[in-house]
N, C-alpha and C positions, 0 to 999 in steps of 0.2 A: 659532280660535287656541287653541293649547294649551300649557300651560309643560312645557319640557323642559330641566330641572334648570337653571339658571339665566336660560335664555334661550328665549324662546317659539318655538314653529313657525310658522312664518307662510307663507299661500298666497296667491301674486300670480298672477294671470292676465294676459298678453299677448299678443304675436302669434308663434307658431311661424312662425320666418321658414327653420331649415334642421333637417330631423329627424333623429333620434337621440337618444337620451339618455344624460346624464353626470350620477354623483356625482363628489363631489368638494369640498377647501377653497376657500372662495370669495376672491381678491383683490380687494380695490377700486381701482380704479384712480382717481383724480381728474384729469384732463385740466384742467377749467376752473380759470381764475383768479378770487377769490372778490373780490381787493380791487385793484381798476385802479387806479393810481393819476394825480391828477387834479393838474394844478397850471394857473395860468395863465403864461403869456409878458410878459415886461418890453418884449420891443421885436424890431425884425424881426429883430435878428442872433441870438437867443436862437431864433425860428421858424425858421432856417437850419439853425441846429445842429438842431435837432429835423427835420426835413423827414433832415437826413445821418442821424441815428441813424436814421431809419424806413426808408432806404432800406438801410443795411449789413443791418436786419433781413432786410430782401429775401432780398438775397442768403446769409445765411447760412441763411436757409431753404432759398432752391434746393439752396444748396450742403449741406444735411443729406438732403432728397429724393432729391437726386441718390447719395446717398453708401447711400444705401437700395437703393433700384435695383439699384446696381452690387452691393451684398452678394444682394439677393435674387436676381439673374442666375444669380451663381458657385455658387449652390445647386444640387444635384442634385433635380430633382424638380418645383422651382418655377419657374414660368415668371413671367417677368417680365410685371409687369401695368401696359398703357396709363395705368390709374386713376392710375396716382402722375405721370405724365409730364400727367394733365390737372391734377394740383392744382400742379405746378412750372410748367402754363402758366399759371394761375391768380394766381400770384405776378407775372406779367407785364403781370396785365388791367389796362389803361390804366383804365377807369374804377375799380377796387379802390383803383390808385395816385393817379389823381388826386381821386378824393373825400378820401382822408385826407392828402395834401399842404393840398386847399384848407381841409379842417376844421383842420389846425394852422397856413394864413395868416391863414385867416377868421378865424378863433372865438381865435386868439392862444393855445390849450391844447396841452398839450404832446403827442407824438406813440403815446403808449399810449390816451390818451383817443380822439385822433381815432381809432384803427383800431378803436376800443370801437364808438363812431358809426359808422363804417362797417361795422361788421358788422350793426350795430340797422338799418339801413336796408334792407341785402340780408334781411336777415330780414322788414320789413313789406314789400317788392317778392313774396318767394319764398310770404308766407300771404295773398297775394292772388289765390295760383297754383290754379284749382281741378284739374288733372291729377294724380293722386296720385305717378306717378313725376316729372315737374318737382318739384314738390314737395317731393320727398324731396332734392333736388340741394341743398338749403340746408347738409344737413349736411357735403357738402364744402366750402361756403364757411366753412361755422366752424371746420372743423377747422382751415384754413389759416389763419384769421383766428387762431386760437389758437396755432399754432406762432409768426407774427410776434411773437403777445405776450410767448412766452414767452422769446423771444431778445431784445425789448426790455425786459424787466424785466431779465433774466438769469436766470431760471431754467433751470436742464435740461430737454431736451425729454423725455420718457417714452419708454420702450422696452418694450417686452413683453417683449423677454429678459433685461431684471432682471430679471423674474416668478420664473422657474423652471419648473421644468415640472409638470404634473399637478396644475394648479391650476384654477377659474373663475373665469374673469376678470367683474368687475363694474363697470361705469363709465357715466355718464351717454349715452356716444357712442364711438362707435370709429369707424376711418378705415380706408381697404380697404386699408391697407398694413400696419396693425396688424393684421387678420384674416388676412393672407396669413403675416405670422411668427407667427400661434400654429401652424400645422401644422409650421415648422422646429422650435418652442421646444415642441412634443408639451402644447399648452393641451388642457384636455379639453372646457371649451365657454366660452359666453358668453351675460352678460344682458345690456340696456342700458335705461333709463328714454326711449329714444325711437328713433325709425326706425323703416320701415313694411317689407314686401314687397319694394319695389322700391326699397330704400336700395344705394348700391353694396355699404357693407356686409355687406347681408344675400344679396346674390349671389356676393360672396366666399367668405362662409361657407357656402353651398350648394354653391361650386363646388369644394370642398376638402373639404368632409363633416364641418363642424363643429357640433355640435348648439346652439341658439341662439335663443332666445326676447327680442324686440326687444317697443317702447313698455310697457314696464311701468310705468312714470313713477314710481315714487317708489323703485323696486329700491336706490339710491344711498343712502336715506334709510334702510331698514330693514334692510340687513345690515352688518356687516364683517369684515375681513378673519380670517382664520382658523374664519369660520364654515361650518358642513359643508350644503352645497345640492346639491339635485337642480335639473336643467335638463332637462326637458321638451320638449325642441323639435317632437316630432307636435304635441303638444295644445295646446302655449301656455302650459304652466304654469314654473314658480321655485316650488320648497319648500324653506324656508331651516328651517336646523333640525329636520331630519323625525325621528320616533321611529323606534324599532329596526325595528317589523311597515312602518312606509311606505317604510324604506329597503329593508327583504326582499322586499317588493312591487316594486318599481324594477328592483331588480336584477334579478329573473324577467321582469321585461318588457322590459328591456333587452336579457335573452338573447334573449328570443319576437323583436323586433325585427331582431337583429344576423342569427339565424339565416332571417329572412322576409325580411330584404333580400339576403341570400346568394343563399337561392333566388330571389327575382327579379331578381338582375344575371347571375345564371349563364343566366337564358334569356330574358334582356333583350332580345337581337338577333335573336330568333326572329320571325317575321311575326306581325301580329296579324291571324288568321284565325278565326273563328267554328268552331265545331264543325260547323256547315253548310256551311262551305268558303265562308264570304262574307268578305272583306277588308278591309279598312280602312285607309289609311296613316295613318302616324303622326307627325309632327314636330315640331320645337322651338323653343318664343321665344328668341332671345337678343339680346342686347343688346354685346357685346363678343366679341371672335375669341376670348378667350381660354375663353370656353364652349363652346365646338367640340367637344374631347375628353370633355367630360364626356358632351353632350349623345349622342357617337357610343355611348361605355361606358355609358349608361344605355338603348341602344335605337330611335335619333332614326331612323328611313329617310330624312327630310332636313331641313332647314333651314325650319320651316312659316310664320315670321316674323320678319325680324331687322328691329329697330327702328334707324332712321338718328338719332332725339333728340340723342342723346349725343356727335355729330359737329360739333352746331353749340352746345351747350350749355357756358357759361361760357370761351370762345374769348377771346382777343384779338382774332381778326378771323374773317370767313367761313371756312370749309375747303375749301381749292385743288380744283380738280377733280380732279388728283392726291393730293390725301389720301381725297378720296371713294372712287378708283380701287383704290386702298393695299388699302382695309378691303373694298370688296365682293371685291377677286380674293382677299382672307384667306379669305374667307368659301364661296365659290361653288366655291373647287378644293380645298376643305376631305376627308381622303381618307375615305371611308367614307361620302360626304356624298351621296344620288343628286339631290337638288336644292336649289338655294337659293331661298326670298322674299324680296327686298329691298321694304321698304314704304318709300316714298317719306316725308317728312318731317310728319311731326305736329304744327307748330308754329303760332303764333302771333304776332305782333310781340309782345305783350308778353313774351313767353316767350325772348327775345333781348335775354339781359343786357348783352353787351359790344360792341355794334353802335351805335352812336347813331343811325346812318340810319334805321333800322326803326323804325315805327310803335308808341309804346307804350300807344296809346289804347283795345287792343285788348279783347273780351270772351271769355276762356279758352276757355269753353263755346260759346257759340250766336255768336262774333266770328266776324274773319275767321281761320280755321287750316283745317288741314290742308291740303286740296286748294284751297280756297278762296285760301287764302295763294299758293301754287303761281300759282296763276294769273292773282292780281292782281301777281307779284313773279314773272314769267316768265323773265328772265336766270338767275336764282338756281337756277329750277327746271330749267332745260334744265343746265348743271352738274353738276347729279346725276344727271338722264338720261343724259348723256355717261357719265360716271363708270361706270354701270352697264350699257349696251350694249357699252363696252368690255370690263367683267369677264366678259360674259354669253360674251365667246369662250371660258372657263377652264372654262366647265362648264354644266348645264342651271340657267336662269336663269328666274324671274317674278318679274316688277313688280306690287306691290301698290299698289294708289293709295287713301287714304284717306280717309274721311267725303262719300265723293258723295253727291250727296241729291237732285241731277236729272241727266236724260238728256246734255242741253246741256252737264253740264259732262263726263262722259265722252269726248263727241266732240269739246269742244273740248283734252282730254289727248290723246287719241289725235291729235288732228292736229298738234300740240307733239311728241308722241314720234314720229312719222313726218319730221318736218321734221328733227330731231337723228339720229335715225336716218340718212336719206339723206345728211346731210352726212356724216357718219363714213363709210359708203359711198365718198361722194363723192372721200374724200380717202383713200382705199386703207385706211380700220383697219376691221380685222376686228370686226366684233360676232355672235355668237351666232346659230343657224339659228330656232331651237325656241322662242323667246321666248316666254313665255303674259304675257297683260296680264290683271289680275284687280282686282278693287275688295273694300272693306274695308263690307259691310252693318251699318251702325251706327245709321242713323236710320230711325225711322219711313215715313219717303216713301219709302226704299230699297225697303223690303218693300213697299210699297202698288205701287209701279209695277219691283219684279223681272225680271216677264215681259218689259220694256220693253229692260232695261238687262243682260242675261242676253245679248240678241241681238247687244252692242255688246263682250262679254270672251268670256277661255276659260276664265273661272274666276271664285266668291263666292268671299270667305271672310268668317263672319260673328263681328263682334268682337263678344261679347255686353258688356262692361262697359257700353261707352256704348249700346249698343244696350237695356237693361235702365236705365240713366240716362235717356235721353230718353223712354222708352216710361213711366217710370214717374213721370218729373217730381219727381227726387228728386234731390240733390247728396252723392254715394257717399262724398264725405270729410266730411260735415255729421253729426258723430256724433249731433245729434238727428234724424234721419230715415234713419239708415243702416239701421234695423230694418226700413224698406221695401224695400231691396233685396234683391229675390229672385228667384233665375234662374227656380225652378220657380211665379215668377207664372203664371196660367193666359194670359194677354195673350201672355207672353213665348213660351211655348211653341208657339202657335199664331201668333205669328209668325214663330219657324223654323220650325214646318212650310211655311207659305206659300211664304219663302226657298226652301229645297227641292223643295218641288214645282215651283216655277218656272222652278229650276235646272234640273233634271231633263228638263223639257219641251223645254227651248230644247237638250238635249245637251251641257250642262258639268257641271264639276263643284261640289261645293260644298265648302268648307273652313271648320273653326268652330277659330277662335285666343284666344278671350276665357277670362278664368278658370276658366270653365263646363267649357269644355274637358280641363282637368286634375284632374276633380273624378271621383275614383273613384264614388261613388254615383249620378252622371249619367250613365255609360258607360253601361249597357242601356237609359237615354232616350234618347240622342242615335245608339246604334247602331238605333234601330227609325226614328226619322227618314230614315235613309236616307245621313245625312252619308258624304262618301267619304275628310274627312281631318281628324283632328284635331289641332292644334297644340297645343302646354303647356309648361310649364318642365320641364325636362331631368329630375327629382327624381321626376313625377308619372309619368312614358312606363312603368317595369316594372310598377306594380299595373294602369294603364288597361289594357294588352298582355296581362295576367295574367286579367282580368278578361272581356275579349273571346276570349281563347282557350278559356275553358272555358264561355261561353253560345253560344246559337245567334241567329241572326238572327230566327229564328219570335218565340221568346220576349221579345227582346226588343220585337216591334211588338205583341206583347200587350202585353207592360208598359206602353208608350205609349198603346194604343187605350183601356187601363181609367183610366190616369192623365187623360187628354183629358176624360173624364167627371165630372170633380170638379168644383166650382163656387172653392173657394179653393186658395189655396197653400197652408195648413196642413196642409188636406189630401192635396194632392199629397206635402205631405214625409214625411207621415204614411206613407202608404202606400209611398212607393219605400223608407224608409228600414226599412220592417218584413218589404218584398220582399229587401233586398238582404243584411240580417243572415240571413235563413233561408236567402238562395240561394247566398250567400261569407262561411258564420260565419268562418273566418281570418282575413279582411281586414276585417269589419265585425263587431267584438266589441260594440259598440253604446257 
């Protein structure tokens, strides 16, 4: 920390959630209400009135949501995004509405406090959540919660385009409809004191190319407005108040940046082929249709995992087998797209907020989810099956199924997907020729018994997050043991080789989708393995691409046979990260 003329420089480290870098004055935006006001209730006719004032709240939130939408529609450029259409269904969640009705009969206090409690509640529900993207979904419930508040006190709701333009914006939290109008209102980036990776936020900002550095926790606290900040988005850095030499530094590397991402989108969509003429495909996680285009402009060859989460997550009720149908055929006849992965549902009962039926006794981790869930909640699951045999006519379609972990339960998928299958048959709807069924290698017994389970698909693909959480007996959002998670553990690597060789033997293919995946420095590890496809977020696909074009396949199962030989991870990083700075000084300036 160093004074620069009346105000110090200060450097916060957080999470580079969308890269690029922005100077620029910083605004602060304050979203939250600091003082709820509290009162008690005289008598039921007093709880009446209050219950009407909570519900006009309602509605004049739909009705500002909706009035967003409709502006952001009429925009050139901007595609209208589902996100705001789930927090307007959000306002309808039966449980939202009836907890704070019953906390202003029950508790006799007035209708600001109850929606104060009901949001404290979705909060101790949401940090019991251990899946880092659940998880993050808390911050749409407070955004919402915070818009009712601010229509029941009467305050204005906040707009980015008071802002003005060519500012950075600073605020505790943002909402992915405020990230969507800083690209109309020309913001030049954004910090926030919380949200992770997989906030909707910080996918907005990725998918619009906004520079953007998220959990810095106290950003709120140490700058204000009119102060002159760098936003860091590669590295994770905020430098508020930088001197003259760090701001001439920024800007040189903002140009090295602007101009190295130029050249990697201009030959983004070239194959990634080795210098030895070896291949690789390449594709994209996404999570909403409306990542499609980025994912095509940054190089996708196809669709490597779209997450179904978000389909059942903070609902009023289940989603129809026609809203399932809606979103896979968005997806699968996507143009530029040669294939889609639909993974089947990743949840949990507890992880089913707005459902009462579902089980909430459930354990995130090691409970019943994923597939597990599927198949003790079999109605539920055939619905989505439907959903996606139907879409599979619109284009080349695989089914990913999640967290298997014995033989038994594959076979008893496949004979659920055959039963739905021949009914659609049955009743003249067309589903898909080419269908590939694949499983998600995430647990230890996956890998131990591969060769088994290899026999039963037409395809791995391996998630390394949980697969790297269970292998290492560590909890990846537990900021005291997150320093144990490490892809390039020696355990981890030698249990994707196993995965692979197994694959291989049995004649499929293998696919690795987990963060490992989009990690430029892992490319010439995981191309000596043998992998035949990798998956990543859309942002990662031109350096991976770039990366594999200009080594060979030789090279990189050296890299791998010398890395195999280490005894730690320390090691291991030591060594790929000192290989990969001499073999791509450009991309790996160190």
């Amino acid at each position: 920390m160093r004074e620069n003329g009346q105000r110090k420089t200060i450097v916060l480290k957080g999470i580079g959630v969308s890269p690029g870098i922005a100077t620029g004055k910083a605004y602060v935006l304050d979203y939250a209400i600091a003082n709820v006001p509290y009162y008690q209730l005289r008598d039921d006719a007093h709880a009446w009135e209050e219950i009407a004032r909570f519900e006009k709240a309602l509605r004049d939130s739909r009705r500002q949501l909706t009035a967003i939408k409709k502006e952001l529609s009429a925009r050139e450029g901007v595609e209208p995004l589902f996100i705001i259409d789930v927090h307007i269904m959000m306002l309808r969640d039966k449980k939202l509405i009836y907890n704070t009705i019953n906390n202003i009969k029950e508790k006799r206090i007035n209708a600001e406090w109850a929606m104060k409690l009901t949001i404290e509640r979705y909060r101790e529900i949401f940090e019991k959540i251990e899946d880092e993207y659940l998880k993050a979904r808390f911050s749409d419930v407070e955004y919402v919660g915070q818009r009712i508040l601010r229509n029941l006190i009467g305050k204005d709701q906040i707009r980015i385009s008071d802002v003005g333009d060519a500012a950075i914006i600073i605020s505790r939290d943002l909402s992915p409809a405020d990230t969507v109008q800083m690209k109309m209102e020309n913001i030049l980036g954004f910090a926030t004191d919380i949200g992770g990776k997989t906030s909707h936020t910080a996918i907005v900002a990725r998918s619009i190319g906004i520079p953007a550095v998220v959990g810095l926790e106290r950003v709120t606290r140490e700058i204000r407005s009119n102060d002159t900040v760098i936003v860091d988005g590669c590295d994770g850095f905020i430098i508020i108040n930088p001197e003259p030499d760090v701001l001439k530094r920024y800007e040189e590397k903002k140009r090295h940046y602007e101009i190295l991402e130029e050249d990697l989108l201009r030959d983004a969509k070239l194959p990634a082929v080795t210098v030895d003429h070896h291949r690789i495909e390449i594709g994209a996680n996404i999570e909403f249709v409306e990542e499609i285009p980025s994912a095509i402009m940054h190089g996708a060859d196809g669709i490597g995992l779209y997450r179904t989460e978000f389909l059942y997550i903070n609902k009023e009720q289940l989603p129809t087998e026609e809203e399932h149908f809606s979103n896979y055929k968005h997806v699968i006849e996507g143009q530029g797209i040669q294939w889609s992965t639909i993974r089947t549902f990743d949840l949990g009962g507890d992880k089913f907020i707005s459902d009462p039926k579902l089980a909430k006794e459930m354990n995130p981790v090691m409970g019943l989810r994923a597939i597990r869930f599927c198949l003790h909640e079999v109605e539920l699951f055939k619905v989505q099956l439907r959903a996606i045999l139907r879409a599979s006519a619109y284009g080349k379609t695989r089914i990913l199924f999640p967290m298997i972990s014995a033989l038994e339960e594959i076979r008893h998928v496949k004979k659920i997907f055959n039963e739905v299958k021949e009914d659609l048959l049955r009743h003249h709807i067309p589903v898909g020729r080419d269908i590939e069924l694949g499983i998600m290698i995430e647990v230890p017994s996956a890998v131990v018994i591969a060769d088994s389970l290899a026999k039963e698909v037409d395809f791995f693909s391996i998630g390394t997050n949980d697969l790297i959480q269970y292998t290492l007996a560590i909890d990846r959002v537990n900021e005291r043991v997150t320093y144990l998670y490490d892809p390039l553990h020696p355990a981890i690597l030698r249990l994707i080789k196993m995965v692979v060789e197994a694959a291989h033997r049995a004649g499929i293919r293998v696919a690795m989708c987990g963060e490992m995946a989009g990690e430029p420095a892992y490319t010439l590890i995981l191309l000596g393995f043998g992998l035949d496809e990798l998956s990543m977020n859309p942002l990662a696909i031109p350096r991976v691409k770039k990366i594999v074009r200009e080594a060979t396949l030789e090279e990189s199962k050296a890299l791998l046979d010398s890395v195999l030989t280490f005894d730690t991870a320390e090691e291991i990083e030591q060594h790929v990260r000192d290989y990969m700075i001499s073999r791509f000084p450009e991309d790996f300036s160190g």
